[in-house]
N, CA, C and O atoms as a MOPAC input file, in Angstrom:
PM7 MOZYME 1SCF
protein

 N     14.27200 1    37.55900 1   -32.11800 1
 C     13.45900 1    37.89800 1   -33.25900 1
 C     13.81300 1    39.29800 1   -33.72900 1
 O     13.68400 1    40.33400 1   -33.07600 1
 N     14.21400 1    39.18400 1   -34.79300 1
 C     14.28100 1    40.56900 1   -35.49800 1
 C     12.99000 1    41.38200 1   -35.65300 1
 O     11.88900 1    40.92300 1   -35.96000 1
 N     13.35500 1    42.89900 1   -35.34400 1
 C     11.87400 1    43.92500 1   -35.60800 1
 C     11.90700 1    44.55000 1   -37.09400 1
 O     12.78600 1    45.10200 1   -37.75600 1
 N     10.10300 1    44.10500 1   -37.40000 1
 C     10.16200 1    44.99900 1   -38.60800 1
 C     10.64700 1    46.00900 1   -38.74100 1
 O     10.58200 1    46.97900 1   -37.98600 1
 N     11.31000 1    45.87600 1   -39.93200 1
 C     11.68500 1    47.33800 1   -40.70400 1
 C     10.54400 1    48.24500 1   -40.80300 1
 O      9.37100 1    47.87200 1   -40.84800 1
 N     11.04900 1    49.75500 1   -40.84400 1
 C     10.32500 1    50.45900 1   -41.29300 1
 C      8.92900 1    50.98300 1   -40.37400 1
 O      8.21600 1    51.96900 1   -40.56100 1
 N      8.86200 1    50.06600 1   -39.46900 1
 C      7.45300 1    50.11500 1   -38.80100 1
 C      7.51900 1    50.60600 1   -37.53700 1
 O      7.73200 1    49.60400 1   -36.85400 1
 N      7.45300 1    51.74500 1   -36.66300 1
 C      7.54000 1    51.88500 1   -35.64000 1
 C      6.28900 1    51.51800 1   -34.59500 1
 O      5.22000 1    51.29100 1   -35.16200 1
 N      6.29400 1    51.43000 1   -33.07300 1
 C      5.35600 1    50.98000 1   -32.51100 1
 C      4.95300 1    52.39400 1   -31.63200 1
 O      5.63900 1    53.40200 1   -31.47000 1
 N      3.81000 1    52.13600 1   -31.21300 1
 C      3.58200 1    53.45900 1   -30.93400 1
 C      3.60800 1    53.11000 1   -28.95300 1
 O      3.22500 1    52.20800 1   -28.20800 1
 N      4.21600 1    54.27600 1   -28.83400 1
 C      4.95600 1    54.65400 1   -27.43500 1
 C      3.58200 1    54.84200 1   -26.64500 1
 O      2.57800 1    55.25200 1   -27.22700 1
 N      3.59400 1    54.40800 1   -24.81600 1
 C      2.57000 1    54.71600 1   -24.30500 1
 C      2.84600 1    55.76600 1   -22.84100 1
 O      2.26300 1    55.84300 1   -21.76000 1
 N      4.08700 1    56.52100 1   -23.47000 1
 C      4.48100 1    57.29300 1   -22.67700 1
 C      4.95600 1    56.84600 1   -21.29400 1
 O      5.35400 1    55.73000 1   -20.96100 1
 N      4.79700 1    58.23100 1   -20.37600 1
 C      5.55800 1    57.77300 1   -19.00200 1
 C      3.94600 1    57.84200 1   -17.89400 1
 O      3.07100 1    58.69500 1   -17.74600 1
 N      4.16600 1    56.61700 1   -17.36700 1
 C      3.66500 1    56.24200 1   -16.23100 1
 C      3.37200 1    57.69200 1   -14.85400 1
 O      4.21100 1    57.91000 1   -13.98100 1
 N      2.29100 1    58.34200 1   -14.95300 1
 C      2.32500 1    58.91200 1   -13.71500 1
 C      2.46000 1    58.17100 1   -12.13600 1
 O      1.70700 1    57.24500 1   -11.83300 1
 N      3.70600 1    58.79500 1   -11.00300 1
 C      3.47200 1    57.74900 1   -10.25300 1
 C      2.18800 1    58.59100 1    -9.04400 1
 O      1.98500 1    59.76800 1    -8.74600 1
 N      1.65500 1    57.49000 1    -8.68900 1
 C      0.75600 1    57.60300 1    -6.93900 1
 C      1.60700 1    58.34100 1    -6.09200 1
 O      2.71500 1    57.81900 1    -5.97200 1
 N      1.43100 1    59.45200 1    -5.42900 1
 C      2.37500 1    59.43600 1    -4.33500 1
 C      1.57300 1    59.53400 1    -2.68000 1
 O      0.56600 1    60.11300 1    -2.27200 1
 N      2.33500 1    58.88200 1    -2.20800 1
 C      1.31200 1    58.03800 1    -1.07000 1
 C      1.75800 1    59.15200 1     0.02900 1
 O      2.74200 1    59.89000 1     0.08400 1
 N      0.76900 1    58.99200 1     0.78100 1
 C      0.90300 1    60.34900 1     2.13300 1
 C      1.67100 1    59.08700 1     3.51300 1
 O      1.36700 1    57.94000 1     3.84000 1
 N      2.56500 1    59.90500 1     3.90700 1
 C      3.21800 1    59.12100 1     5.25400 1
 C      2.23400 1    59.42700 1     6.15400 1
 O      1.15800 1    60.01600 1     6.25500 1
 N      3.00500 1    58.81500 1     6.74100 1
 C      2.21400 1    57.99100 1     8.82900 1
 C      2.90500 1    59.05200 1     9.31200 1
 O      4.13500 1    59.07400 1     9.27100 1
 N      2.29100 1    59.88800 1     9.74000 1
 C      3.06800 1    60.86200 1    11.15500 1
 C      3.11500 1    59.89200 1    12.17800 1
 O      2.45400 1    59.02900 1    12.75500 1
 N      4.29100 1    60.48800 1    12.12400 1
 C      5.15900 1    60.22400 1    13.73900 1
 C      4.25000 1    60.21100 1    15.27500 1
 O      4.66900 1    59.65100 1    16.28800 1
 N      3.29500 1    60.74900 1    15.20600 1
 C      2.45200 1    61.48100 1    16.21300 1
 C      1.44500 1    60.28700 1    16.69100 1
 O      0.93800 1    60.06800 1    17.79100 1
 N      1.32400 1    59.43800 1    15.15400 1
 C      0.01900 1    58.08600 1    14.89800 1
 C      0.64500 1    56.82600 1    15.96700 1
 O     -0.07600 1    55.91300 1    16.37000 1
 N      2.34200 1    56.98500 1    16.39500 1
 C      2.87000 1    56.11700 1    16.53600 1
 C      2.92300 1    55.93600 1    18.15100 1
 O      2.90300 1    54.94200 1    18.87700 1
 N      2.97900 1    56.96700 1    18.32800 1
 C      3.62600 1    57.34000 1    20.39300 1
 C      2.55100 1    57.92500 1    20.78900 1
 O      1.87100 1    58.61600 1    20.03100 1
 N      2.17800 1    57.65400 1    22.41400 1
 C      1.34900 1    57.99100 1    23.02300 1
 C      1.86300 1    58.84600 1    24.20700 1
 O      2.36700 1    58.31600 1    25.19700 1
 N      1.72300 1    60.16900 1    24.07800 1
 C      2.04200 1    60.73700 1    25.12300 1
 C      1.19400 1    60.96700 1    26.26400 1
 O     -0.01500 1    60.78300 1    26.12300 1
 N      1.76700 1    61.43400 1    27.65100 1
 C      0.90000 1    61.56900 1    28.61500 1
 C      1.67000 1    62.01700 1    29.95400 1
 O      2.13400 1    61.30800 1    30.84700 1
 N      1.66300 1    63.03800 1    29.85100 1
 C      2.66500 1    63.48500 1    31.05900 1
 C      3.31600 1    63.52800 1    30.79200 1
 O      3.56500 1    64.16800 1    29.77000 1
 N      4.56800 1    62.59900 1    31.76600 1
 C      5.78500 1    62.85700 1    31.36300 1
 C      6.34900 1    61.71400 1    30.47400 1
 O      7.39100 1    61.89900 1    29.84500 1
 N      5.69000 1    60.56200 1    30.41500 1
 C      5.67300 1    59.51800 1    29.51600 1
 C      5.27400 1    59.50200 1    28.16100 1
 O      4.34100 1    60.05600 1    27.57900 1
 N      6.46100 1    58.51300 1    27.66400 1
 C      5.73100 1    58.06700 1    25.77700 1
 C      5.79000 1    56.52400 1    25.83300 1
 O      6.85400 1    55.90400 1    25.83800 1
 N      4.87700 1    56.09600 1    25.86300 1
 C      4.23400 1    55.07700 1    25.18000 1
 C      4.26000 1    54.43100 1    23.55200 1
 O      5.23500 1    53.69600 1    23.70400 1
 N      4.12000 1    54.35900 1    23.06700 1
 C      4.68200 1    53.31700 1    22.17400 1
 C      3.24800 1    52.71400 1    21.78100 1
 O      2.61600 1    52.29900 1    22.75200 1
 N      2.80000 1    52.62500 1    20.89000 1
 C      1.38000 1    52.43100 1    20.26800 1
 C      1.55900 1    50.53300 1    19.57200 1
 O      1.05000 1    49.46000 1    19.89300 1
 N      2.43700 1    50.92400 1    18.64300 1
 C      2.83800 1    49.27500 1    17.77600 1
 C      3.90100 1    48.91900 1    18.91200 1
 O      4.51400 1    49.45900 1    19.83300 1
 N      3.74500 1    47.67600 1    18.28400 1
 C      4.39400 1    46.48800 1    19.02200 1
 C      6.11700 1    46.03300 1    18.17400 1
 O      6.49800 1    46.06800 1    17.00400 1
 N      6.67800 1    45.69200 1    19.28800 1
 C      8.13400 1    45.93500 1    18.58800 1
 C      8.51900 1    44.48800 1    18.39800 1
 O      7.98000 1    43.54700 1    18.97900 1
 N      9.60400 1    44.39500 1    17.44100 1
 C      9.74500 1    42.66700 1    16.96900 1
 C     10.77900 1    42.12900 1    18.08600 1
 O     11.80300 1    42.69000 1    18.47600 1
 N     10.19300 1    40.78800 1    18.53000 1
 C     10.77900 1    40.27600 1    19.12400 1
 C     12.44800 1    39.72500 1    18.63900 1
 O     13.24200 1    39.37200 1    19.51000 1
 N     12.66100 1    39.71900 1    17.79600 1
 C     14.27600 1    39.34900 1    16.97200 1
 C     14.87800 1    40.56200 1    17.06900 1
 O     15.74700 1    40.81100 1    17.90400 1
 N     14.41300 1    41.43500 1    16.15500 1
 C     15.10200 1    42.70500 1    16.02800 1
 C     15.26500 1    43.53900 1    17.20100 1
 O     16.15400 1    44.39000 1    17.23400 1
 N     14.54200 1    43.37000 1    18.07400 1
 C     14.48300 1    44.33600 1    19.57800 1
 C     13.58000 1    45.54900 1    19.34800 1
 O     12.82600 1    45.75400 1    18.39700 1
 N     13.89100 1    46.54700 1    20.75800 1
 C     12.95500 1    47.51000 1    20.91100 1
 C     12.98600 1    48.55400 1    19.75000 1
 O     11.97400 1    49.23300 1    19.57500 1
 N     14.13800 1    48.74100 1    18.89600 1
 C     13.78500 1    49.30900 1    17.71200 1
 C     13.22700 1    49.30100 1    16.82600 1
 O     13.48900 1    50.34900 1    16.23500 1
 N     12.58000 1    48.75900 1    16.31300 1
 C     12.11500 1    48.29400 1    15.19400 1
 C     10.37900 1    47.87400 1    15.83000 1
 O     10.12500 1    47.17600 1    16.81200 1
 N      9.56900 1    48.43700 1    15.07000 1
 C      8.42400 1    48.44400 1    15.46900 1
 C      7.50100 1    47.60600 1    14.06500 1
 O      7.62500 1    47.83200 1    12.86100 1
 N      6.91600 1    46.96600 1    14.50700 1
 C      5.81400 1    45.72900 1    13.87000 1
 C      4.52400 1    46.79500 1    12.98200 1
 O      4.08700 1    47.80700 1    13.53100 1
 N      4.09000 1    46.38600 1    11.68200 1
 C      3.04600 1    47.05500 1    10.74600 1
 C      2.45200 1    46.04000 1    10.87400 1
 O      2.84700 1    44.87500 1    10.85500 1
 N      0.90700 1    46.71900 1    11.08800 1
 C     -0.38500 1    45.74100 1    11.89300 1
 C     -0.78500 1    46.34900 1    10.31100 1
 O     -0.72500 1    47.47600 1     9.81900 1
 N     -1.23000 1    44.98300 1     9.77600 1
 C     -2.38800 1    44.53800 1     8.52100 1
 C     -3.76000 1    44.02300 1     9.37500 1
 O     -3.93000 1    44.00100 1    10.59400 1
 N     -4.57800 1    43.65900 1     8.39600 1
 C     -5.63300 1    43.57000 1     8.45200 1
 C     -5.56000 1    41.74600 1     9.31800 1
 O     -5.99200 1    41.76100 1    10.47100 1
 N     -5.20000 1    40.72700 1     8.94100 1
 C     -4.91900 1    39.51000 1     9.76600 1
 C     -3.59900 1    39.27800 1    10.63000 1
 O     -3.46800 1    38.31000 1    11.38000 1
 N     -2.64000 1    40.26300 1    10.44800 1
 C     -1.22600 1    39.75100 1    11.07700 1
 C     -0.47200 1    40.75800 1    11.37800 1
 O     -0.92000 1    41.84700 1    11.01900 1
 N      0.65700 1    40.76100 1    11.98900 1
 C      1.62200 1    42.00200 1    12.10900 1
 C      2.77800 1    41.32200 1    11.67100 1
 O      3.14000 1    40.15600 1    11.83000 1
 N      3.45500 1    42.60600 1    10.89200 1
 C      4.66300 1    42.19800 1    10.41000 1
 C      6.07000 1    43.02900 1    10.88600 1
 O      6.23800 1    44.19200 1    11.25400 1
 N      6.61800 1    42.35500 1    10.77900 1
 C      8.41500 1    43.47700 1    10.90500 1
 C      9.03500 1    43.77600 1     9.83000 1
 O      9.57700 1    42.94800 1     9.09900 1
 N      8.99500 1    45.38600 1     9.58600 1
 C      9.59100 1    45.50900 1     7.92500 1
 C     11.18200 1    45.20700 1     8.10000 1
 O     11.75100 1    45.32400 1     7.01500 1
 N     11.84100 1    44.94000 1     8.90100 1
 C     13.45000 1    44.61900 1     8.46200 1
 C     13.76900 1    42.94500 1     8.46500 1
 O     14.67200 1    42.45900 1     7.78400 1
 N     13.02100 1    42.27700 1     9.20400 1
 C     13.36200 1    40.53600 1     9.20600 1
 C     12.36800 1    40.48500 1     8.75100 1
 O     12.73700 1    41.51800 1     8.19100 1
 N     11.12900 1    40.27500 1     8.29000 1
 C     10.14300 1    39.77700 1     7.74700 1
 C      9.31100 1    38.74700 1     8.81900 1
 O      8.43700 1    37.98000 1     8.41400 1
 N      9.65600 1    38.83200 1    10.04000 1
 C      9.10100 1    37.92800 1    11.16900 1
 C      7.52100 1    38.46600 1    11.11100 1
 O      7.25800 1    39.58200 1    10.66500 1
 N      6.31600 1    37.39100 1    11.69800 1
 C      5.56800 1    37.41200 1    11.08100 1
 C      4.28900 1    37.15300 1    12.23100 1
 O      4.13300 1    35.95200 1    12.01100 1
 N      3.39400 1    37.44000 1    13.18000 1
 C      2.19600 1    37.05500 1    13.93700 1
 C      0.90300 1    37.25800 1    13.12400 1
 O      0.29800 1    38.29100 1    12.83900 1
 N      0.67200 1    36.03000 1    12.84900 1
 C     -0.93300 1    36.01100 1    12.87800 1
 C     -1.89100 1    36.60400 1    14.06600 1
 O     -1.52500 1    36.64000 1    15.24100 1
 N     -2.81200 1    36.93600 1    13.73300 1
 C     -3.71900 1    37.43900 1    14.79800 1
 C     -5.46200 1    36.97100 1    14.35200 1
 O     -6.21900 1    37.30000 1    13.43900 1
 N     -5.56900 1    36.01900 1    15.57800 1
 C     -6.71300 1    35.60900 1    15.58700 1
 C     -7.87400 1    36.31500 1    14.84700 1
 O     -7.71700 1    37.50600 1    14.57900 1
 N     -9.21600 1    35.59500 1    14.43300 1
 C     -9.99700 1    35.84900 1    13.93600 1
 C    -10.87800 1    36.51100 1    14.62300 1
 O    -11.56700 1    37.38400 1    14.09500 1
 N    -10.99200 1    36.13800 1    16.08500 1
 C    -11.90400 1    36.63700 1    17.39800 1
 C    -11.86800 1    38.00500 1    17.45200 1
 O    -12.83200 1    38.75700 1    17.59600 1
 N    -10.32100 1    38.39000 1    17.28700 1
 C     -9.64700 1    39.50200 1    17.75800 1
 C    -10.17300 1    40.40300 1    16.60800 1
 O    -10.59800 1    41.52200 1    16.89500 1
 N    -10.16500 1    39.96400 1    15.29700 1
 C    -10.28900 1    41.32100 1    13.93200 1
 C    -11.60700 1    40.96900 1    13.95200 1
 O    -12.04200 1    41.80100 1    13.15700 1
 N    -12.40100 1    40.42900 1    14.24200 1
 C    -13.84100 1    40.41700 1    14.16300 1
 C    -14.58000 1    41.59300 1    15.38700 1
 O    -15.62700 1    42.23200 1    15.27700 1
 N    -13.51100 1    41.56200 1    16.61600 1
 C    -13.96700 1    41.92600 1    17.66200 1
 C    -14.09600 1    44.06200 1    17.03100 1
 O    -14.92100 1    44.95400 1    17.22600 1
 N    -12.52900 1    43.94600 1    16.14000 1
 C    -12.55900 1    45.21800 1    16.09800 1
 C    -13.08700 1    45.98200 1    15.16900 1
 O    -13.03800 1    47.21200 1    15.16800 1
 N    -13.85900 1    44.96300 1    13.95500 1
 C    -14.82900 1    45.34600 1    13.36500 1
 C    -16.03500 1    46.30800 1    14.03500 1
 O    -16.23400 1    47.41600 1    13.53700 1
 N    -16.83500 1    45.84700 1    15.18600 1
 C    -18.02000 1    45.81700 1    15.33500 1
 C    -17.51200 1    46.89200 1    16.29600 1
 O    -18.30500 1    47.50700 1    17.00900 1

């Protein structure tokens, strides 16, 4: 479709973006002595690198997309 002549449309400028605050490093490992611990759970495909993002029903793996549901018992339990 051809644009009217003559008629310009009026611009709604540029989008401010959100900028979101990171996860320290600190949220992730549990220290204690002489040990670190490891807080999330690591994907079973990908191995011990790669560590699993716990949502609200499931955990996920951000590089394969592998996927655990997690019971209802369990997110109800950690509600209360």
């Amino acid at each position: 479709m051809a644009k009217a002549s003559g008629k310009k449309l009026a611009s709604k400028g540029k989008k401010v973006k959100v900028k979101k605050e990171g996860k320290k490093l600190s949220a992730l490992y549990e220290i204690s002595g002489d040990s670190i611990k490891r807080k999330n759970r690591t994907c079973p495909k990908c191995g011990p690198g790669m560590f699993m993002g716990k949502h609200k029903n499931r955990v996920v793996c951000g590089s394969c997309g592998y996927v655990e549901m997690v019971k209802k018992a369990v997110v109800e339990e950690k509600k209360e």
